[in-house]
ROPA-597277 format. One record per residue: residue number from 1; x, y, z of N, C-alpha, C in turn. Coordinates in Angstrom, 3 decimals. Atoms other than C-alpha are relative to their C-alpha. Layout:
<kelums>
{kelum NUM; {X; Y; Z}; {X; Y; Z}; {X; Y; Z}}
...
</kelums>
This chain:
<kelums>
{kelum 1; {0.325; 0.560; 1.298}; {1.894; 149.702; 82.835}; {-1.520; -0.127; -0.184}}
{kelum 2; {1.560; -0.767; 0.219}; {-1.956; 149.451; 83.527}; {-0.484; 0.947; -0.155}}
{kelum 3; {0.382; -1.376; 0.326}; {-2.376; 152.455; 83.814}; {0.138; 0.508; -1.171}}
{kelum 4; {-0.269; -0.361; 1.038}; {-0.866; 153.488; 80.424}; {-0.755; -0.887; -0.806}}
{kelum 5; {0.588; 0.253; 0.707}; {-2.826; 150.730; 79.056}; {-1.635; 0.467; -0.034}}
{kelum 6; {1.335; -0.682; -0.756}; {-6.310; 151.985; 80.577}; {-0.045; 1.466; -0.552}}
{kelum 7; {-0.134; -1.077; 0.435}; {-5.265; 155.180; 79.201}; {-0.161; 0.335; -1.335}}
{kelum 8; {-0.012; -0.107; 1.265}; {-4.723; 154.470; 76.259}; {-1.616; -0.284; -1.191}}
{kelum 9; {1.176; 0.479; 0.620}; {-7.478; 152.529; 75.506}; {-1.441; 0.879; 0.153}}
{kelum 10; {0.569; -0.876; -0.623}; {-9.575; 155.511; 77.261}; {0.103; 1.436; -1.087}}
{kelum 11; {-0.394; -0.792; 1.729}; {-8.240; 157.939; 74.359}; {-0.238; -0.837; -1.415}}
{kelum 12; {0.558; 0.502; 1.321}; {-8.969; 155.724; 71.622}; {-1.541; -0.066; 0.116}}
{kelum 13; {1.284; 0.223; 0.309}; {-12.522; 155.409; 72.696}; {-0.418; 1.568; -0.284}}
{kelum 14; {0.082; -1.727; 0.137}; {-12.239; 159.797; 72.737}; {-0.016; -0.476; -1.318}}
{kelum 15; {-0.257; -0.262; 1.238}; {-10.968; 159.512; 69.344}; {-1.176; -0.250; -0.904}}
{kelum 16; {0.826; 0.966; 1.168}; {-13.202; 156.345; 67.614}; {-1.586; 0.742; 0.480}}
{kelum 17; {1.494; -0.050; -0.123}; {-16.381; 157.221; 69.314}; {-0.880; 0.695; -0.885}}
{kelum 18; {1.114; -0.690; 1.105}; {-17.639; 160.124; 67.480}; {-0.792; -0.692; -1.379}}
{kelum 19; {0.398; 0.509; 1.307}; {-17.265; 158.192; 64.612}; {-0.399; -1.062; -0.100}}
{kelum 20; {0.495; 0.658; -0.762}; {-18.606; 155.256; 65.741}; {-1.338; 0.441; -0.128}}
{kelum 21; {1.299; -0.035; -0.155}; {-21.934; 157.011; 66.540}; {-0.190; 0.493; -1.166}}
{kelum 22; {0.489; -0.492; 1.245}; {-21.957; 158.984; 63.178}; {-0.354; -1.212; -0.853}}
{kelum 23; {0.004; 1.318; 1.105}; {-21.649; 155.572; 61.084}; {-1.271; -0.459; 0.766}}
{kelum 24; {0.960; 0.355; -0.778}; {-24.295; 154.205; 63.571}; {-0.777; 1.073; -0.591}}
{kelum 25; {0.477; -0.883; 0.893}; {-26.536; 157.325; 61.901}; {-0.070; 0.100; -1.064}}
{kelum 26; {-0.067; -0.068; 1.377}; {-25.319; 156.984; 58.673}; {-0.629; -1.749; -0.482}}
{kelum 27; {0.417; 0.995; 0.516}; {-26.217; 153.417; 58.558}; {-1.446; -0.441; 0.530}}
{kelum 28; {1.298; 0.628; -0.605}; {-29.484; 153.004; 60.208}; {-0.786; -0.545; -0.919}}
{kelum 29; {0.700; 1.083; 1.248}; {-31.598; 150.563; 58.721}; {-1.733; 0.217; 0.414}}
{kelum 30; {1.887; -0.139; -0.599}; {-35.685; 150.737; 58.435}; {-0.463; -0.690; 0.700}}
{kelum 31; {1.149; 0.700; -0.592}; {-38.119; 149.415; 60.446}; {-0.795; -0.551; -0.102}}
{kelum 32; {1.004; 0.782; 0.652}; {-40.486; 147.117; 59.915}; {-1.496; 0.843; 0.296}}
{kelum 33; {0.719; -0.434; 0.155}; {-43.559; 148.502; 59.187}; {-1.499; -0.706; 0.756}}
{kelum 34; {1.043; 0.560; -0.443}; {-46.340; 147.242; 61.336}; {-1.620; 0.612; 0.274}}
{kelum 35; {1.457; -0.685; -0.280}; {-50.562; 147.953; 61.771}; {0.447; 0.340; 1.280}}
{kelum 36; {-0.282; -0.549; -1.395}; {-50.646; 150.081; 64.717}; {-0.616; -0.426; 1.037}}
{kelum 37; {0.000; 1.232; -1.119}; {-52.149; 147.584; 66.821}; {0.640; -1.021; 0.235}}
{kelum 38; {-1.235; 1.081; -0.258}; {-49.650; 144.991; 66.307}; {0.755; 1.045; 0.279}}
{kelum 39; {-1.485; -0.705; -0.932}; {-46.986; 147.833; 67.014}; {-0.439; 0.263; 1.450}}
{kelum 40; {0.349; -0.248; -1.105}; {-48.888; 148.875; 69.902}; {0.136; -1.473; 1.131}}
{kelum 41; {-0.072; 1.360; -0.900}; {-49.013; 145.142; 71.376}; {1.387; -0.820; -0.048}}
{kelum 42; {-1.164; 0.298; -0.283}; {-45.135; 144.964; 70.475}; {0.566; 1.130; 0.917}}
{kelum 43; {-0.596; -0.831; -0.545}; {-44.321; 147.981; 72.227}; {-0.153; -0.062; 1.587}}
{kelum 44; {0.796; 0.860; -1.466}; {-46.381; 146.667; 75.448}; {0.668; -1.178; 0.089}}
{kelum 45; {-1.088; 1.547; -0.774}; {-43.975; 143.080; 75.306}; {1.449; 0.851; 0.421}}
{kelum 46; {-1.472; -0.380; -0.592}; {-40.729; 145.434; 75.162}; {0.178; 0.794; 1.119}}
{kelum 47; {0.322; -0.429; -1.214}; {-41.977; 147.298; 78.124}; {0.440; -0.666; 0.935}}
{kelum 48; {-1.197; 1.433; -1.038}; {-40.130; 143.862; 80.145}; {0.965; 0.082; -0.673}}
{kelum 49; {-1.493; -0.404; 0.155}; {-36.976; 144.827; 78.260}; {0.672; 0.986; 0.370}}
{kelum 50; {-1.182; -0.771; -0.029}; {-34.166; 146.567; 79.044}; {1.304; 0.279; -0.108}}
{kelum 51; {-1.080; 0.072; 0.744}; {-30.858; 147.127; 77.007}; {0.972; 0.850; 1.081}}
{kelum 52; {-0.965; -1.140; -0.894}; {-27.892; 148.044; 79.249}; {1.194; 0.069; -1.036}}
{kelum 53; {-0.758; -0.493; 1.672}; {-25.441; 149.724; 76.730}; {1.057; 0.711; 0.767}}
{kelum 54; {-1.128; -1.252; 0.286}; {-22.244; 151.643; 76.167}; {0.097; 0.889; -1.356}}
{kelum 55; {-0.002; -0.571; 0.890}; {-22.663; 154.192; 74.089}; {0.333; -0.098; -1.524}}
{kelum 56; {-0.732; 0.575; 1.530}; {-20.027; 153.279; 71.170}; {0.561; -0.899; 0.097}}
{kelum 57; {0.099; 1.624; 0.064}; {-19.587; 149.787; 72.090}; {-0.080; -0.452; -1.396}}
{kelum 58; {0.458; 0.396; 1.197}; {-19.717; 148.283; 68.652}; {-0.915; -1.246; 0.405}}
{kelum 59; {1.610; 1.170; -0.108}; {-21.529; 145.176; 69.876}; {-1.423; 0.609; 0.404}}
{kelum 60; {1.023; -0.659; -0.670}; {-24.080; 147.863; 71.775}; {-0.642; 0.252; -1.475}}
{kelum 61; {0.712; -0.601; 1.016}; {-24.428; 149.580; 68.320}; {-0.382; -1.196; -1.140}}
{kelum 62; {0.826; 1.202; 0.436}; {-24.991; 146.058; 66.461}; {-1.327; -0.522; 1.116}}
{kelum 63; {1.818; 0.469; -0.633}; {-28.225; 145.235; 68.695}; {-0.831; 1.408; 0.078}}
{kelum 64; {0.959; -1.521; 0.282}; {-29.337; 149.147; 68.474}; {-0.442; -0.570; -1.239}}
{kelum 65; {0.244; -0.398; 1.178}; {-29.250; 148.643; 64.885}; {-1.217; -1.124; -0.310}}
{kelum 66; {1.249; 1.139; -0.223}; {-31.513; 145.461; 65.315}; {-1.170; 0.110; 0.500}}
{kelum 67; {1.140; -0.303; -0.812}; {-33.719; 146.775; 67.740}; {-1.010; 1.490; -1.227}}
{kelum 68; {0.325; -1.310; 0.631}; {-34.216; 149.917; 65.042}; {-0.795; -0.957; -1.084}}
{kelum 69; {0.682; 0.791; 0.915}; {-34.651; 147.208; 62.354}; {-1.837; -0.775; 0.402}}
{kelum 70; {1.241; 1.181; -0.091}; {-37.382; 145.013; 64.164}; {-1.599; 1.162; 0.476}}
{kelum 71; {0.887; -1.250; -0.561}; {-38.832; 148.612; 65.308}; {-0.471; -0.718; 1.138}}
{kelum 72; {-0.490; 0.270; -1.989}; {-38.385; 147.884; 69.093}; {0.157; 1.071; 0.384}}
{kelum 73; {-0.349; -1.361; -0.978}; {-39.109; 150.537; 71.835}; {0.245; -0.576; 0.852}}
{kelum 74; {-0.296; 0.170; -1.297}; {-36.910; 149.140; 74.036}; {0.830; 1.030; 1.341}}
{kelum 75; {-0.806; -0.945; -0.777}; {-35.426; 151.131; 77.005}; {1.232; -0.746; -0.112}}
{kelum 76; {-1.923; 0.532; -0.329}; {-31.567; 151.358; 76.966}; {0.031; 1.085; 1.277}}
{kelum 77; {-0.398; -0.688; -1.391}; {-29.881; 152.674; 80.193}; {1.485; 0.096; -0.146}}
{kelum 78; {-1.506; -0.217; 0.326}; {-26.135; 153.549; 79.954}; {0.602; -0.371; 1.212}}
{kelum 79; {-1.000; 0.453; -1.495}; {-23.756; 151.652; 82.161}; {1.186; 0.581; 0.005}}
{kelum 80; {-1.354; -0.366; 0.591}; {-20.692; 153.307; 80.904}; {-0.324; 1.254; 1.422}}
{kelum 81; {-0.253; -1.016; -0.525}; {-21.605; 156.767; 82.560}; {-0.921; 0.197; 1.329}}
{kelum 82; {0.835; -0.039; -0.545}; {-24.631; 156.106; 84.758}; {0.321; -1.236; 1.499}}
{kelum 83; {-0.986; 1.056; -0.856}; {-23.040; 154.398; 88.210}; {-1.366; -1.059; 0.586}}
{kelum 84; {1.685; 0.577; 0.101}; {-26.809; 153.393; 89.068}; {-0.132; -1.065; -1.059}}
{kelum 85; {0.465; 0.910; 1.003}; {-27.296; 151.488; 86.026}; {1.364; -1.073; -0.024}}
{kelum 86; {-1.206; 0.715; 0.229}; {-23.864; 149.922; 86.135}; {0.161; -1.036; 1.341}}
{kelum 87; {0.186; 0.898; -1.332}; {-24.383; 148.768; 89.640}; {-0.657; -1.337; -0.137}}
{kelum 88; {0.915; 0.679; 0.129}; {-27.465; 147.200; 88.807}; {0.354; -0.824; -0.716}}
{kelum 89; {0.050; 1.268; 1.233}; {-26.035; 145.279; 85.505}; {1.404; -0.986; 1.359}}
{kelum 90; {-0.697; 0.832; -1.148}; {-23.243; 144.017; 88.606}; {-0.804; -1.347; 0.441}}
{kelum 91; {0.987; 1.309; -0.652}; {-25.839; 142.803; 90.407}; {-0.909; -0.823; -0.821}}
{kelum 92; {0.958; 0.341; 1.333}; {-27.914; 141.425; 87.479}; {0.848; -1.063; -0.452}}
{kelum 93; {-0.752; 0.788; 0.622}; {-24.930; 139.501; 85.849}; {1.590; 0.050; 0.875}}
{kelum 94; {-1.352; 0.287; -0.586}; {-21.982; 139.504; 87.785}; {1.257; 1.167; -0.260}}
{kelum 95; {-1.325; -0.819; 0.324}; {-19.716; 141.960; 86.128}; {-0.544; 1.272; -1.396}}
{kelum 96; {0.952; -0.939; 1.176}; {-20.423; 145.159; 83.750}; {0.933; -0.206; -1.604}}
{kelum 97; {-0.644; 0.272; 1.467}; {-20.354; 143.575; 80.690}; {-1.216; -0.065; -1.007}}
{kelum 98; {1.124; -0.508; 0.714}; {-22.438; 144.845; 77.774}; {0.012; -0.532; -1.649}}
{kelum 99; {1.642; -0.719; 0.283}; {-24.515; 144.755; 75.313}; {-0.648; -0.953; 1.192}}
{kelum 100; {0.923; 0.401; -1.500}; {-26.882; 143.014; 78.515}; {-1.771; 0.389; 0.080}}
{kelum 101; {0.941; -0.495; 0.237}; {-30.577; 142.881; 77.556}; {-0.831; -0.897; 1.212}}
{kelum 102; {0.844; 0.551; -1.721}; {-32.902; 142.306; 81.268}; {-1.176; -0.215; -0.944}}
{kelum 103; {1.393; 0.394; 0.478}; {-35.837; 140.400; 80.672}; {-1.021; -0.474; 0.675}}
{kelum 104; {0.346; 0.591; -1.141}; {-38.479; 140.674; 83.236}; {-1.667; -0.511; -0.473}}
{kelum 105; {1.286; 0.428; 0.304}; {-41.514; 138.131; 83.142}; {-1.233; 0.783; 1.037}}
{kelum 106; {1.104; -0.479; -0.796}; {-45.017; 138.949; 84.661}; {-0.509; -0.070; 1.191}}
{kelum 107; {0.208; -0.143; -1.193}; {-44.289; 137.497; 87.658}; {1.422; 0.755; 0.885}}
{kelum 108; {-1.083; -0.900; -0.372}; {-41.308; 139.783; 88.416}; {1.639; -0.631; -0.444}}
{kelum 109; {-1.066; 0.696; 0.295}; {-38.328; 137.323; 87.422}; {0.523; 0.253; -1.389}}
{kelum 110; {-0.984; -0.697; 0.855}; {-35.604; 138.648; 85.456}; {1.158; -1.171; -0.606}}
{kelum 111; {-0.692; 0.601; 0.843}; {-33.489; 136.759; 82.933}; {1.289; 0.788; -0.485}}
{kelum 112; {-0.775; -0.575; 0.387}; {-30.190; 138.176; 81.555}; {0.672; -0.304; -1.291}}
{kelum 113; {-0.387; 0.181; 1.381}; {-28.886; 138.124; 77.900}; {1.147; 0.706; -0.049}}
{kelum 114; {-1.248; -1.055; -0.049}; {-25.143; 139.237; 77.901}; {0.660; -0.090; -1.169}}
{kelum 115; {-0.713; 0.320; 1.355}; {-23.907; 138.143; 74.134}; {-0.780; 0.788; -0.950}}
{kelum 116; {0.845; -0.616; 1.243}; {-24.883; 140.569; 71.113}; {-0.794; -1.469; -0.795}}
{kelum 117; {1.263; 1.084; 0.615}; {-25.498; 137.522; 69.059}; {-1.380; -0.924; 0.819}}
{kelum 118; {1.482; 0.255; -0.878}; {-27.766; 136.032; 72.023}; {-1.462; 0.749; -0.174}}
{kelum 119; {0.803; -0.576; 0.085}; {-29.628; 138.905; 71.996}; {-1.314; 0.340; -1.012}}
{kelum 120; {0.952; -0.286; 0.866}; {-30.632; 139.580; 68.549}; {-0.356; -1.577; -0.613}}
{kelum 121; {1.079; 0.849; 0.685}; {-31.737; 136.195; 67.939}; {-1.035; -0.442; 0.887}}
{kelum 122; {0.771; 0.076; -0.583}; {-33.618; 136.339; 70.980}; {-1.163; 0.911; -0.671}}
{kelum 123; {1.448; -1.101; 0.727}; {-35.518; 139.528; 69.385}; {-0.701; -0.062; -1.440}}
{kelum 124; {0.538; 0.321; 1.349}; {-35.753; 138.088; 65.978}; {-1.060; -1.327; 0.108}}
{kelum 125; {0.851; 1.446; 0.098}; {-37.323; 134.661; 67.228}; {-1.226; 0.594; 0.565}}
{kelum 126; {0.841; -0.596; -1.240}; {-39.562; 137.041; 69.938}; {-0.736; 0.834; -0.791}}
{kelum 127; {0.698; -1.616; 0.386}; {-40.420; 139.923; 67.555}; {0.327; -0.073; -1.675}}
{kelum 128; {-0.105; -0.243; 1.485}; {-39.592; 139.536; 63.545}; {-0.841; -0.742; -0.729}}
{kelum 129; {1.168; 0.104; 1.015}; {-42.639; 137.645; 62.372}; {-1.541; 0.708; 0.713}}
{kelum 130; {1.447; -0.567; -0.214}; {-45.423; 140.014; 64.035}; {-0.201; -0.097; 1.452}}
</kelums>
């Protein structure tokens, strides 16, 4: 019976995904428009981020679409297909559970953000007035 459910749910993500990432494309939202020294000195804070994602996750693709909005170059890393990156969000948080944004300070200490809504109001309080 797991198995058939694991299966199943393993074919619906075949099916939904494409479409999933197309709508994710079709809906992208602008960017905030910043002087290119303030973008340059936001692109240098998200340099200590890192988004661990599943591809067509819908919570993954609600904090993409945030990170696109606040115009954020943050690195994403794919835990879904990448056993390396999936390890790491293990050891990082306990279990691979995503959207998962790492947040390492300047003296090497890493923080973990595992809730979409966590996340983007971490990047809106961190990064949406400048």
């Amino acid at each position: 019976m797991k198995t058939m459910v694991k299966l199943f749910f393993k074919t619906l993500r075949l099916v939904l995904g494409p479409f999933m990432r197309l709508w994710e494309l079709i809906s992208r939202p602008k960017g905030i428009v910043r002087a290119s020294l303030l973008q340059a000195e936001v692109d240098q804070q998200c340099s200590s981020l890192v988004l661990y994602q599943f591809t067509t996750c819908p919570f993954c693709i609600k904090v993409r679409q945030e990170m696109r909005r606040l115009s954020l170059n943050i690195e994403r890393r794919d835990a879904q297909k990448d056993a390396k990156n999936r390890a790491d969000l293990i050891e990082g948080v306990g279990q691979p559970k995503v959207p998962c944004l790492k947040i390492t300070d300047s003296t090497g200490n890493s923080q973990w953000l595992v809730e979409s809504g966590e996340i983007i109001s971490y990047l809106r309080g961190r990064f949406a007035n400048g």
